[in-house]
C-alpha beads as a LAMMPS data file, in Angstrom:
LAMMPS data file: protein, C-alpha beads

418 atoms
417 bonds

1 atom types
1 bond types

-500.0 500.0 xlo xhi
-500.0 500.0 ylo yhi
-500.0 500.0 zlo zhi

Masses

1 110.0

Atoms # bond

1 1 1 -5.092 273.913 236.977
2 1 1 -3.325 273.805 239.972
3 1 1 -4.578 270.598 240.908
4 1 1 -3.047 268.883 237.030
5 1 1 0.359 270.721 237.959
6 1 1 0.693 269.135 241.264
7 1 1 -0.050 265.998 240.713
8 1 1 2.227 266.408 237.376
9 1 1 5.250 267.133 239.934
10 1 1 4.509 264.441 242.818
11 1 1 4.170 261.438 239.594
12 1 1 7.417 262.730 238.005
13 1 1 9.346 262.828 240.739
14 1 1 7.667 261.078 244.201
15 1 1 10.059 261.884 246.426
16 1 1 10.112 265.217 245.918
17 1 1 10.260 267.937 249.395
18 1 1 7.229 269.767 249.748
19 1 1 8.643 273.221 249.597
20 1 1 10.255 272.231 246.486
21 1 1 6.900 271.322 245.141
22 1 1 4.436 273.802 246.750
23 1 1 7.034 276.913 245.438
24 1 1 7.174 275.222 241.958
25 1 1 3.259 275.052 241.959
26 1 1 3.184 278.641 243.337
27 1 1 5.804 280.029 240.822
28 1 1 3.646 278.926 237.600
29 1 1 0.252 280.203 239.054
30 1 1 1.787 283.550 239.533
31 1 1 2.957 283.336 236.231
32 1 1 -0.755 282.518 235.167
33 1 1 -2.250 285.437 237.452
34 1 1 0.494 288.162 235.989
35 1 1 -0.758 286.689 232.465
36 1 1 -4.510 286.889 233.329
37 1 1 -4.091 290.541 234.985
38 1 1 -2.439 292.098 231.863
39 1 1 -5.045 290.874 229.544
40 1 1 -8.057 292.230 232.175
41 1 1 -5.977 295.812 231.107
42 1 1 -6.490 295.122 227.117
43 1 1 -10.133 294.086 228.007
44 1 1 -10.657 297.079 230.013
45 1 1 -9.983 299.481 227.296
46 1 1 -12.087 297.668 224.495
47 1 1 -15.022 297.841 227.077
48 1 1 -14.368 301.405 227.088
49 1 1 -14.041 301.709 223.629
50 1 1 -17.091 300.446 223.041
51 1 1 -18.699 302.694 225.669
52 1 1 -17.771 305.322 222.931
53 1 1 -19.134 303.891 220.154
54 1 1 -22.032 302.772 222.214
55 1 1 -22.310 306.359 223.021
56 1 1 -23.366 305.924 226.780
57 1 1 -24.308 308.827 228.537
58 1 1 -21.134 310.287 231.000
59 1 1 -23.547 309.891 234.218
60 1 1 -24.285 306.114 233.470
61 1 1 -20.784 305.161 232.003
62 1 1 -19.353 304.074 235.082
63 1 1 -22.173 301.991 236.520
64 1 1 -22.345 300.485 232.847
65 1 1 -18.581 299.841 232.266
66 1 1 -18.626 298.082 236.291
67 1 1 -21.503 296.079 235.319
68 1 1 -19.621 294.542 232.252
69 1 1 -16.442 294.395 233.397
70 1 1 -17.353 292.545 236.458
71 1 1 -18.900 289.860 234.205
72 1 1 -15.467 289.514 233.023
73 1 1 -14.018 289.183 236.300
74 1 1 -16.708 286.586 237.530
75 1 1 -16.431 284.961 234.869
76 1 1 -20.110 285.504 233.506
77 1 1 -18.582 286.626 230.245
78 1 1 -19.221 284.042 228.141
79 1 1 -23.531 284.780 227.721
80 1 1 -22.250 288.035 226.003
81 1 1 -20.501 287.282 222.932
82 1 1 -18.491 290.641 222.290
83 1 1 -17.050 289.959 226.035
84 1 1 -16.376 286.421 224.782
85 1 1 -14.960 287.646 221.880
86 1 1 -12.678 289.979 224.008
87 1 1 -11.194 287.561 226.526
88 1 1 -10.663 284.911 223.944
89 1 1 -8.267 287.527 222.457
90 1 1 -6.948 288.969 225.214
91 1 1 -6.264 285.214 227.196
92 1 1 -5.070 282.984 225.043
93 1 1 -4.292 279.341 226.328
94 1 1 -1.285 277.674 225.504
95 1 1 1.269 275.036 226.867
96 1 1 2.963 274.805 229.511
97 1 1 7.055 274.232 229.495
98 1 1 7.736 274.152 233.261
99 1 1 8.223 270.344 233.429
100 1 1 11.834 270.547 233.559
101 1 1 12.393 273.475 236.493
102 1 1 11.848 273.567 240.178
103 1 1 12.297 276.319 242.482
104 1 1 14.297 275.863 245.406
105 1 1 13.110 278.208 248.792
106 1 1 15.552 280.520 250.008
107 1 1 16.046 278.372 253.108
108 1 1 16.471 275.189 251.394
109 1 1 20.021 276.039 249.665
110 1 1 23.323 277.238 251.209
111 1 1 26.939 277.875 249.070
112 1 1 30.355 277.293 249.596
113 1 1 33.830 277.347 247.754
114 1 1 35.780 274.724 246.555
115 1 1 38.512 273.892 245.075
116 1 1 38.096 277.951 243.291
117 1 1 34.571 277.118 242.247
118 1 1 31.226 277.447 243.517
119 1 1 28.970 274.990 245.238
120 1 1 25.403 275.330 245.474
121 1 1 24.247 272.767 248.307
122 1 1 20.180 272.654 247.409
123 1 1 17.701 269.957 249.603
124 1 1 15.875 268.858 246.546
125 1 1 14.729 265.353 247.670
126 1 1 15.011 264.785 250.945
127 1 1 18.549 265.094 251.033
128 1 1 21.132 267.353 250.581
129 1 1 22.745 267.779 247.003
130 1 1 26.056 269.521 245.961
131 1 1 26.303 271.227 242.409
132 1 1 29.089 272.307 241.332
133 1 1 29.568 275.676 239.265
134 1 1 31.276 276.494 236.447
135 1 1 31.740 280.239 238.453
136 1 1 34.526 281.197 240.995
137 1 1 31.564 282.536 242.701
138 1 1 33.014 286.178 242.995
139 1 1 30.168 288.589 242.914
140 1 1 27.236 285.844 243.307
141 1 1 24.640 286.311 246.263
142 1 1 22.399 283.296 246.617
143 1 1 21.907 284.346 250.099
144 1 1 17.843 284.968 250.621
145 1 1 16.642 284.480 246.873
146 1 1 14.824 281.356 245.986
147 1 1 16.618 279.614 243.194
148 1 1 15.173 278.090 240.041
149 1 1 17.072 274.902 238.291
150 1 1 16.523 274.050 235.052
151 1 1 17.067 270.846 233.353
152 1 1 18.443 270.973 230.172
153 1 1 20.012 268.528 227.780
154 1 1 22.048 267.132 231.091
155 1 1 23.307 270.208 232.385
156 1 1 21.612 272.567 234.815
157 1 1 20.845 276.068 235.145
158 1 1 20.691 277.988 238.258
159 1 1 18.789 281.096 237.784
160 1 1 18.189 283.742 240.788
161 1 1 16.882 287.183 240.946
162 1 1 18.856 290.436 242.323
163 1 1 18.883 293.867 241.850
164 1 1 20.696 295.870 239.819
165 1 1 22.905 298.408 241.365
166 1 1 23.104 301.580 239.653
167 1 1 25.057 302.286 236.310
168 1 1 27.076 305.291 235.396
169 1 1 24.948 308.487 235.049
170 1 1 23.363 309.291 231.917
171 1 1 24.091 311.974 229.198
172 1 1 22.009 315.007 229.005
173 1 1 19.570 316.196 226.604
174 1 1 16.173 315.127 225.112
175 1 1 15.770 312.951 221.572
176 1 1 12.902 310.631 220.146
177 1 1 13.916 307.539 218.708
178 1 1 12.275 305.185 215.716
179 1 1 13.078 301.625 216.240
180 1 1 13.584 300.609 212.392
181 1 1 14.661 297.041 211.053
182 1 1 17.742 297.656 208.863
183 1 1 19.046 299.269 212.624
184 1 1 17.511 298.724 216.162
185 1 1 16.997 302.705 216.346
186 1 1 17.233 305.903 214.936
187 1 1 16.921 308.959 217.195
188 1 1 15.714 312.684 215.899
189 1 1 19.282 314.179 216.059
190 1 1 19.975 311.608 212.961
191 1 1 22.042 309.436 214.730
192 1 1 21.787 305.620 213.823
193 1 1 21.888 302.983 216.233
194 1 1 22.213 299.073 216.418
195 1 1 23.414 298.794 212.784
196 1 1 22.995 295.040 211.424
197 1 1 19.699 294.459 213.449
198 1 1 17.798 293.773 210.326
199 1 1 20.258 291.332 208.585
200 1 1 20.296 289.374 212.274
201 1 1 16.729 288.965 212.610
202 1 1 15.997 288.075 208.865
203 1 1 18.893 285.469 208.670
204 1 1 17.466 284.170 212.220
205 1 1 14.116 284.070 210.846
206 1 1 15.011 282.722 207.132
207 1 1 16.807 279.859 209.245
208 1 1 14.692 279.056 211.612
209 1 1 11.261 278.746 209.153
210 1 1 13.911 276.268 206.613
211 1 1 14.712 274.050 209.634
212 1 1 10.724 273.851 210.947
213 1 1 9.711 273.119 207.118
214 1 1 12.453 270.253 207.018
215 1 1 11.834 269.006 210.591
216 1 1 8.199 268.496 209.689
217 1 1 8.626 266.558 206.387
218 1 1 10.439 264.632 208.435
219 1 1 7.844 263.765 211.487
220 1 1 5.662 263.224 208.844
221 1 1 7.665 260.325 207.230
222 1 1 8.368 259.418 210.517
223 1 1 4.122 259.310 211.043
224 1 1 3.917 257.123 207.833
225 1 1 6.819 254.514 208.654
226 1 1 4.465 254.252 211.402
227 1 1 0.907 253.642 210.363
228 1 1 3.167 251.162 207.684
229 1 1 4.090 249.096 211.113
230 1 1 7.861 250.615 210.479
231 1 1 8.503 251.272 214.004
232 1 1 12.549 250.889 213.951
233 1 1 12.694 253.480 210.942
234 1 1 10.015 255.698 212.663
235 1 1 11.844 255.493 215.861
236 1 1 15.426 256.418 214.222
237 1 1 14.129 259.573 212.366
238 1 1 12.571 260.631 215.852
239 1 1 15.652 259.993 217.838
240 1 1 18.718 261.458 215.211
241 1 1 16.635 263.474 213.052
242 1 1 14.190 265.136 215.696
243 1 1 15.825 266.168 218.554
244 1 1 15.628 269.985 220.137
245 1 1 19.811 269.788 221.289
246 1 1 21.080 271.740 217.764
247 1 1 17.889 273.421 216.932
248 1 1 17.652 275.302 220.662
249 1 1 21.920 276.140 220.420
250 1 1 20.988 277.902 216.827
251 1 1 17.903 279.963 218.819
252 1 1 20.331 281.159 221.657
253 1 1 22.821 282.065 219.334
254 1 1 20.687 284.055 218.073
255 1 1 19.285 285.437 220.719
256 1 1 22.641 286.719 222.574
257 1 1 23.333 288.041 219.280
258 1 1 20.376 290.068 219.187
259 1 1 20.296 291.176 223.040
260 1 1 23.742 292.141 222.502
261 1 1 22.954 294.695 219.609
262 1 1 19.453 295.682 221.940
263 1 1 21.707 296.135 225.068
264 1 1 24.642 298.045 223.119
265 1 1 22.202 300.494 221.440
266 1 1 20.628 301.274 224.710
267 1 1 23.733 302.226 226.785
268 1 1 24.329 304.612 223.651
269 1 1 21.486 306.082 223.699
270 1 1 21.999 306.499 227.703
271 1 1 25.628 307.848 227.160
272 1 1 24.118 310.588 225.060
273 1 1 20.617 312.026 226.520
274 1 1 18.756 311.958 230.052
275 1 1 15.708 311.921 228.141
276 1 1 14.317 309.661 225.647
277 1 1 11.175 309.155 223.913
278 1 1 9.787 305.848 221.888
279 1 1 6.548 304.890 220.111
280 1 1 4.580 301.938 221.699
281 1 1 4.880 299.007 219.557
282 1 1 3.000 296.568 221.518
283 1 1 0.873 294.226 219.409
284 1 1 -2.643 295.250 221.034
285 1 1 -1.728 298.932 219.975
286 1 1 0.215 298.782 216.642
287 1 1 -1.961 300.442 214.225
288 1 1 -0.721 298.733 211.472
289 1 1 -0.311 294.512 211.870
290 1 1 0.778 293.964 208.208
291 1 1 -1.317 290.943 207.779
292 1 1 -1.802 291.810 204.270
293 1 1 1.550 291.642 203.184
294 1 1 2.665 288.564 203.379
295 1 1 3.884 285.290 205.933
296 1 1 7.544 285.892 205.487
297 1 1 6.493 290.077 206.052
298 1 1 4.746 289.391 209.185
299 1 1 7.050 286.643 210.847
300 1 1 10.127 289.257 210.403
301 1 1 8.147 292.539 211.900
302 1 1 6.776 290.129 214.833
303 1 1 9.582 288.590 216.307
304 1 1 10.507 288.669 219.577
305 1 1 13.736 290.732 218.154
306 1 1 10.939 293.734 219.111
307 1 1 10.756 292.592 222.606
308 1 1 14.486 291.920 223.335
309 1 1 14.568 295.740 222.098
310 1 1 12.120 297.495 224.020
311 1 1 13.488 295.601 227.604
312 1 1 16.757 296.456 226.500
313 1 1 15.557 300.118 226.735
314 1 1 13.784 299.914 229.445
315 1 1 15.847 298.180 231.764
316 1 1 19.010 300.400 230.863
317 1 1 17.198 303.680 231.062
318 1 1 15.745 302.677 234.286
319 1 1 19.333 301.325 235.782
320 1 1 20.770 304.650 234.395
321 1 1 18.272 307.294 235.411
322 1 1 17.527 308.211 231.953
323 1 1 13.754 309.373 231.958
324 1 1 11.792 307.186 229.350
325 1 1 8.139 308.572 227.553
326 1 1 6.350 306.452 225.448
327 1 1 4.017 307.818 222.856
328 1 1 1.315 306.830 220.680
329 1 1 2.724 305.074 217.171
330 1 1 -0.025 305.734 215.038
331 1 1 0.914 307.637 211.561
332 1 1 4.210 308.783 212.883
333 1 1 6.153 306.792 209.894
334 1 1 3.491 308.423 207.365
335 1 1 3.627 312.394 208.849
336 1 1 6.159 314.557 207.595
337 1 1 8.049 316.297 210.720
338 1 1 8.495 319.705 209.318
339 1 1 4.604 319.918 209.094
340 1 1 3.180 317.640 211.373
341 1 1 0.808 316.171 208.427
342 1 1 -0.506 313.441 206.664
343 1 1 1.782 314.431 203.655
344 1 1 3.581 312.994 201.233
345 1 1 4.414 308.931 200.857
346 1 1 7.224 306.682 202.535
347 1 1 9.031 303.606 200.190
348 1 1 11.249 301.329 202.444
349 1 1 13.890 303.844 203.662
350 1 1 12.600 306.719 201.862
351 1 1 10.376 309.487 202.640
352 1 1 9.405 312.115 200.400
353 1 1 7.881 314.708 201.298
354 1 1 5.085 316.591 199.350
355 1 1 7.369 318.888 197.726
356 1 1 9.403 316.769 196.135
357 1 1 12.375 316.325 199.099
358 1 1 13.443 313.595 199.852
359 1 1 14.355 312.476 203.736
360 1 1 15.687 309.427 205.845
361 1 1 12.448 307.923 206.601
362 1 1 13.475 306.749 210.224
363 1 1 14.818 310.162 210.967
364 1 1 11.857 311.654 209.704
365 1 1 9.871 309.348 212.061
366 1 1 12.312 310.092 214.731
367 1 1 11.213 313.706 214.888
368 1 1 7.827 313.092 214.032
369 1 1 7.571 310.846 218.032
370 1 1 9.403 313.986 219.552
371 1 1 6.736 315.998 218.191
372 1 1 4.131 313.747 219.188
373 1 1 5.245 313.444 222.763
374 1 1 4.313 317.957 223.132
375 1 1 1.099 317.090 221.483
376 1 1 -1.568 317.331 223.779
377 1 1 -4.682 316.260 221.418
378 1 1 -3.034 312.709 221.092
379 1 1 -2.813 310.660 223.964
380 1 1 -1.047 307.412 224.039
381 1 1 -4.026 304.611 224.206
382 1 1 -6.147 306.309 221.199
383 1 1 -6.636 304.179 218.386
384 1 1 -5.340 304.660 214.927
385 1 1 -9.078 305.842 213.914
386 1 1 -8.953 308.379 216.483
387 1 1 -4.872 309.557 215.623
388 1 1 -6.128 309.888 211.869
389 1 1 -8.932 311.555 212.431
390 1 1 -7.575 314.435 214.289
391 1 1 -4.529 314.539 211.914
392 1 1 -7.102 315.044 208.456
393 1 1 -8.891 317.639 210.851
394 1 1 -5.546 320.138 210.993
395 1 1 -5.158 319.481 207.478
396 1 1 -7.412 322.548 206.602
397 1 1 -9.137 321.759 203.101
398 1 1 -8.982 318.452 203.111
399 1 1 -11.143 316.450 200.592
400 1 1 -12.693 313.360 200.420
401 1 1 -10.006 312.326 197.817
402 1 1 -6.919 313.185 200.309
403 1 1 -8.856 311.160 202.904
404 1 1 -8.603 308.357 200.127
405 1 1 -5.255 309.030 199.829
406 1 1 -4.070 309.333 203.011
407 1 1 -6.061 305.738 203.611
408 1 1 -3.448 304.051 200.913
409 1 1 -0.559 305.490 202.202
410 1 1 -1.184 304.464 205.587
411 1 1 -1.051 301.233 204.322
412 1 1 2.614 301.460 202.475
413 1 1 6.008 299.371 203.579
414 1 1 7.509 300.472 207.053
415 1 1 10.294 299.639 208.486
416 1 1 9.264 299.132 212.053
417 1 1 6.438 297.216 213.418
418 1 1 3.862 298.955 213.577

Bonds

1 1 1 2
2 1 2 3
3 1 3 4
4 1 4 5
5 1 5 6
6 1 6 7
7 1 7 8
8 1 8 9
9 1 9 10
10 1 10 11
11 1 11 12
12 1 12 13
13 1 13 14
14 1 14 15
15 1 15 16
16 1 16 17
17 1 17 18
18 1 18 19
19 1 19 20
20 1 20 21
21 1 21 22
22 1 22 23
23 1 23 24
24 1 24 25
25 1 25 26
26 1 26 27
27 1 27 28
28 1 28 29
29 1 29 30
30 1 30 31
31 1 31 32
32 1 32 33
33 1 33 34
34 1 34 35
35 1 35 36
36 1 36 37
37 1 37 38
38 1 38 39
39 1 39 40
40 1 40 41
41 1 41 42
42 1 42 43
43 1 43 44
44 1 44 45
45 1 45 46
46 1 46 47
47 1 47 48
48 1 48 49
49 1 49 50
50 1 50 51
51 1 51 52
52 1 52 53
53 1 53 54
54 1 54 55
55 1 55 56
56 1 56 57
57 1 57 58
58 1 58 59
59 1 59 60
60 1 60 61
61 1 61 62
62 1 62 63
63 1 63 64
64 1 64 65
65 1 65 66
66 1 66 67
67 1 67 68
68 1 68 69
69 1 69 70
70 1 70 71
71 1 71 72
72 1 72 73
73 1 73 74
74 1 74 75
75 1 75 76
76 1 76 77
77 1 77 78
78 1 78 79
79 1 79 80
80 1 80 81
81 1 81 82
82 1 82 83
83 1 83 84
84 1 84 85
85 1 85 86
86 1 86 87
87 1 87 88
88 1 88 89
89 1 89 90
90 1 90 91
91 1 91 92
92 1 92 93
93 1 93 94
94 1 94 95
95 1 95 96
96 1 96 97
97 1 97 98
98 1 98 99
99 1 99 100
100 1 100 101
101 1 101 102
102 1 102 103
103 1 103 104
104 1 104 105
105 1 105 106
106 1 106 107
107 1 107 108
108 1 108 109
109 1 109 110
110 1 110 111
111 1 111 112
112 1 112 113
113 1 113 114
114 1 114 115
115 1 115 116
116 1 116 117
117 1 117 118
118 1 118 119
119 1 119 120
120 1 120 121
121 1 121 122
122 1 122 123
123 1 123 124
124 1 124 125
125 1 125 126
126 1 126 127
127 1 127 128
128 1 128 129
129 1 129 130
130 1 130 131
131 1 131 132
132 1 132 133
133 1 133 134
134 1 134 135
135 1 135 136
136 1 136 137
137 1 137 138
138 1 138 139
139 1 139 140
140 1 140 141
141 1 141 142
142 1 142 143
143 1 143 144
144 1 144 145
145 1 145 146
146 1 146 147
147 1 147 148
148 1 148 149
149 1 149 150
150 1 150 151
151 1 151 152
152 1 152 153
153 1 153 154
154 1 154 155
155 1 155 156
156 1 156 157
157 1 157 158
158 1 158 159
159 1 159 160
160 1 160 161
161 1 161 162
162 1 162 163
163 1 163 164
164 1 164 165
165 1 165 166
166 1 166 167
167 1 167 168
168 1 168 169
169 1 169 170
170 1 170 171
171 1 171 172
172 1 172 173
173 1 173 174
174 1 174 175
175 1 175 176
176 1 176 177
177 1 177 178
178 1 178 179
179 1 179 180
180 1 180 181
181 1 181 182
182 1 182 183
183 1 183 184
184 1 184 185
185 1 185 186
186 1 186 187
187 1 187 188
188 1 188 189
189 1 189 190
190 1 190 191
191 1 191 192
192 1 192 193
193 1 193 194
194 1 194 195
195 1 195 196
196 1 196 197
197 1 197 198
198 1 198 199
199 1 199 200
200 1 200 201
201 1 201 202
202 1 202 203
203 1 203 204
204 1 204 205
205 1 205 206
206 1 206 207
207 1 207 208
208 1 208 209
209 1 209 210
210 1 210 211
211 1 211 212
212 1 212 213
213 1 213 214
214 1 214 215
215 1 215 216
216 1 216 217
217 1 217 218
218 1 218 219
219 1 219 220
220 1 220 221
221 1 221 222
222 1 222 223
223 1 223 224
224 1 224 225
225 1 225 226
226 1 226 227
227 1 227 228
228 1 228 229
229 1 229 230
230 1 230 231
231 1 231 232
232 1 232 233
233 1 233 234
234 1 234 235
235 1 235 236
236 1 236 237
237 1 237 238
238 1 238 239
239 1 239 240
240 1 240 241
241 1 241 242
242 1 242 243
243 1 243 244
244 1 244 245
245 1 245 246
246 1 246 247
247 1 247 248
248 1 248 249
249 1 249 250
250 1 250 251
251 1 251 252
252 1 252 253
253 1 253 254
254 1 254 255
255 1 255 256
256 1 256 257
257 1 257 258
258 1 258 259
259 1 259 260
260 1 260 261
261 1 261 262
262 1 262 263
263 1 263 264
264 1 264 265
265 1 265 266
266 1 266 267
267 1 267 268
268 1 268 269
269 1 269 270
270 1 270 271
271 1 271 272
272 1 272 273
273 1 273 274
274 1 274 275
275 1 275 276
276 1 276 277
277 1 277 278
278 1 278 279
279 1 279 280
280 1 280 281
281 1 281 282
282 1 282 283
283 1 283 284
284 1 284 285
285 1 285 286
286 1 286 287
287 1 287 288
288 1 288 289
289 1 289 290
290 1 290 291
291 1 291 292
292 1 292 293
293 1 293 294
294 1 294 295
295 1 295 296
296 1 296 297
297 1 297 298
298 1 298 299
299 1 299 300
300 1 300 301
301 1 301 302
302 1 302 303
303 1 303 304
304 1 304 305
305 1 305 306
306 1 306 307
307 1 307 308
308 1 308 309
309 1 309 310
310 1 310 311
311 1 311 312
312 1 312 313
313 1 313 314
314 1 314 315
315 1 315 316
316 1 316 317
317 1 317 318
318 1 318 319
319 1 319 320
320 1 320 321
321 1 321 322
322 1 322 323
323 1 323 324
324 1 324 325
325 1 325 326
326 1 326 327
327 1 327 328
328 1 328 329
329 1 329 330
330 1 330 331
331 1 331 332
332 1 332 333
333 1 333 334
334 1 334 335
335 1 335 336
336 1 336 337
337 1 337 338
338 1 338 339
339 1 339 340
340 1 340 341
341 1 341 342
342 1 342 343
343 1 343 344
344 1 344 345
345 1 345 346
346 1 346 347
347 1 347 348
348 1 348 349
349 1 349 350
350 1 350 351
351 1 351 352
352 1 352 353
353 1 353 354
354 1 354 355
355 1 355 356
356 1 356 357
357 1 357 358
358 1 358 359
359 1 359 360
360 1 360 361
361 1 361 362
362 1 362 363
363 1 363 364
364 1 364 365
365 1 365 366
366 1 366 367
367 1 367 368
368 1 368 369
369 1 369 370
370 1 370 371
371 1 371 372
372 1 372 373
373 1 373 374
374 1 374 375
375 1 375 376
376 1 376 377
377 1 377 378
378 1 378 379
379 1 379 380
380 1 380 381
381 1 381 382
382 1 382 383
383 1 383 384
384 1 384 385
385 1 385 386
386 1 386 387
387 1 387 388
388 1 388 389
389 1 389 390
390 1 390 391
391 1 391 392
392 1 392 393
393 1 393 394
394 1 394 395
395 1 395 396
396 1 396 397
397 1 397 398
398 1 398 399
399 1 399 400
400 1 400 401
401 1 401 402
402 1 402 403
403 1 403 404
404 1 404 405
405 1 405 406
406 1 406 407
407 1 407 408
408 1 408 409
409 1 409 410
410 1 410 411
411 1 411 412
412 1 412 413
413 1 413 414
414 1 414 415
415 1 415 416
416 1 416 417
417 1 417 418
């Protein structure tokens, strides 16, 4: 790997500085080891898991869960196929995008002001070169930050790292908050937050699907005009019909709109408490992953909308001092709050609640996270099997047929991710 990227940087461009090329080089693989390390976590707790349903003895379970993991991290995993099984989902391989971006060493750049606008001298190439911003430079410290410069559609992006100086001090008070789809959140005081987020994200979505349906009708006339010996039609569709200029404006658009809704919600919810609470959505603990219901279903409650969302909260909180829990998401959408139970059924925005009344399912979801977060049975990594299990246990009574019940309505429409 590190021996394709190199030589991908030195054939692109020869002449190329060393630094230039070594920090590139350096910056991916770091990206690659960050990537690797956070999946060793996922693997880490199916091993354990299994332990469990193994059911080791607790005097060999360490020795037993070293002794696998380390075939992971020796990469001896493969003659086991479960520990196959588990890296293969945990490490996926993709593609690489980096092509286009170098990263300039602190030492190799220097600014300077002129004419009112910025100018970023960078040694690129074995000679100086000046590019000139679009900023006054007011505010901007270059000044011991390695820079990276994208390429993109003949412009280029300078992109350095800093930290963020502290915001304005946060409210007081504690609330949970349910991050829905119609809105980015709703917290357990009934406030709603973020409103639009839905209609964003599905008219992104709707969009975006249209254009990749089109775009590949069209590569594939474009791959018949070809085997047909058609080159000059083939070549036209690829260079007026195909291009990424329009289609990657309509994803930032969409994008800024989105982080802008994210980032707004969080500095409300920041303005109002010092203590906040949220369910962990992330897709190796969501208990529910909706494939059942649908492509269009799935692409909508998987979209990196989610992500934007939860960075926006934690990267506000943090810069604000609010303190941010995060709690298990199992069942929380399905439990009614005033009795902590597997009771009654949720439709959409609806929740109604064994005796017949009738609540703001988010809300209702909201309270149910605050609840979880004083409940000391359910900790945050259990799986959904565990959550439920304890949950039917405090239900005193319950029959086989509630079980059954409770198993279909676990499965009903939601309005958040998980």
């Amino acid at each position: 790997m590190r021996e394709e990227t190199t030589v991908l940087y030195a054939s692109k461009f020869p002449d190329l500085d060393g630094t230039v090329r070594n920090e590139s080089v350096k910056d991916i693989l770091n990206d690659i080891f960050t990537y690797k390390a956070a999946a060793e976590v996922i693997v880490k707790r199916k091993i354990s898991k299994r332990l469990d349903y193994e059911k080791i003895p607790a005097g060999k379970r360490k020795d037993e869960f070293n002794r696998r993991f380390g075939l992971v991290k020796n990469g001896n995993y493969e003659q086991t196929p479960y520990l196959h099984r588990y890296v293969r989902d945990a490490f996926r391989h993709g593609v690489g995008h980096a092509d286009n971006q170098f990263v300039v060493r602190s030492d190799k750049h220097k600014e300077s002001v002129v004419n009112g606008k910025l100018v970023v001298s960078v040694r690129i190439c074995r000679q100086w070169i000046d590019l000139t911003t679009n900023t006054t430079g007011k505010n901007v410290k270059l000044a011991g930050s390695n820079l990276r410069l994208i390429l993109e559609h003949g412009m280029i992006r300078i992109c350095y790292g800093f930290d963020k100086p502290k915001g304005r001090p946060c409210g007081k008070g504690e609330a949970a908050v349910d991050k829905g789809y119609t809105e980015a959140v709703v917290d357990s005081n009934g406030r709603h937050y973020g409103e639009g987020f839905g209609t964003v994200m599905t008219e992104y979505s709707d969009r975006v699907t249209e254009l990749v349906r089109n775009r590949n009708k069209l590569s594939a006339i474009a791959d018949k005009a070809e085997a047909k010996g058609d080159l000059e039609k083939a070549k036209r569709i690829r260079e007026n019909n195909l291009g990424s200029v329009k289609f990657d404006r309509l994803c930032d658009s969409f994008r800024h709109r989105i982080s802008d809704i994210a980032y707004k919600t969080a500095h409300l919810l920041a303005d109002n408490y010092g203590h906040m609470i949220s369910e962990d959505l992330t897709w190796a603990m969501a208990p529910n992953r909706g494939r059942e219901k649908g492509k269009r279903y799935n692409r909508l409650m998987n979209s990196w909308a989610k992500g934007i969302l939860a960075d926006a909260l934690n990267s506000v909180f943090l810069q604000r001092g609010v303190e941010h829990d995060i709690v298990n998401a199992a069942f929380t959408s399905q439990i009614d709050h005033r009795t902590g139970l597997l009771q009654g059924t949720r439709n959409g925005d609806r929740f109604t609640g064994i005796d017949g009344v009738v609540m703001q399912a988010d809300e209702n979801a909201a309270k149910s996270v605050l609840a979880r977060f004083y409940d000391t049975e359910i900790t945050r990594y259990m799986s959904k099997d565990e959550v439920k299990q304890i949950l039917l246990q405090r239900a005193s009574g319950a029959t086989e047929h509630q079980k059954a019940l409770v198993g279909r309505s676990s499965a009903s429409d939601s309005t958040e991710c998980g």
